[in-house]
Steps between C-alpha positions, in 0.01 A plus 500: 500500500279225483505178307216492330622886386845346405320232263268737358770736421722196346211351314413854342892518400498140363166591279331235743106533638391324817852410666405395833559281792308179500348369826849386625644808446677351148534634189721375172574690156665371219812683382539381144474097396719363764521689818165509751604797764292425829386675785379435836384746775646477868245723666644448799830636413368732223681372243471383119728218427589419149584116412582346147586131428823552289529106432664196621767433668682234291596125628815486306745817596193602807833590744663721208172661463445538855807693539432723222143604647626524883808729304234693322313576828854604665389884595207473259729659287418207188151517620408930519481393907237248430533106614588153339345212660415140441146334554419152714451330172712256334696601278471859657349789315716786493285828685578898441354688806462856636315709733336821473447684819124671379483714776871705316468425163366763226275382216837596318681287703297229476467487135874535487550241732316245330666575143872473661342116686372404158828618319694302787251174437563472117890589534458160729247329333775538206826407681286170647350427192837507294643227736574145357224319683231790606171498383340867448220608799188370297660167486566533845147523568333244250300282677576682880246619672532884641647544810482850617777517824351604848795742561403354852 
């Protein structure tokens, strides 16, 4: 399967027209008010990854919190196999990530895929947001501007 056949068949299931790559092989959809479910093309690995900003990583209890997301990526079993990560900036925001291998996945699979990432992202975007000092993801990015990872 192809990825421009994988977002066509995901944007037809989502009621979407026009999902497509931009020039940089990006594309972003908004999953409700709060949660912005990216996703980049690898062409040279031929594979979709999926990305969401989840929130902040606090400054008061950050080592508590730290622990929780390394234990929630412990076998991906917290995660449905996809990855908790920290950014560069300060304070850290708090990354979901998985990969979709385009040249194995099923339109079916791919749609299901990126429901169970975006379930996964708001269970976290949740647990973060209901800490003491977090701030929810579009706080996180007031005023930030976008920083799409090189997965280099």
């Amino acid at each position: 399967m192809d990825t421009p056949e994988l977002l066509t068949h995901l944007a037809a299931h989502l009621g979407l027209a026009g999902l497509q790559l931009d020039d940089q092989g990006c594309c972003a959809l908004q999953v409700g008010d709060e949660l912005v479910l990216n996703v980049r093309w690898l062409p040279d690995d031929e594979r979709l990854v999926l990305f969401a900003l989840l929130g902040l990583l606090p400054v008061d209890g950050r080592a508590a919190c730290a622990i929780d997301l390394l234990r929630g990526n412990r076998f991906g079993l917290a995660t449905a196999g996809a990855r908790l990560s920290v950014d560069e900036s300060e304070p850290p925001r708090v990354l979901l990530d998985d990969r979709v291998d385009a040249r194995r996945a099923s339109p079916a699979e791919f749609v299901e895929t990126v429901e169970c990432f975006a379930d996964t992202a708001r269970r976290w975007m949740t647990r973060l947001a209901e800490l003491p000092t977090a701030r929810p993801a579009a706080d996180a990015m007031a005023g930030v501007a976008p920083h799409m990872p090189s997965f280099a």
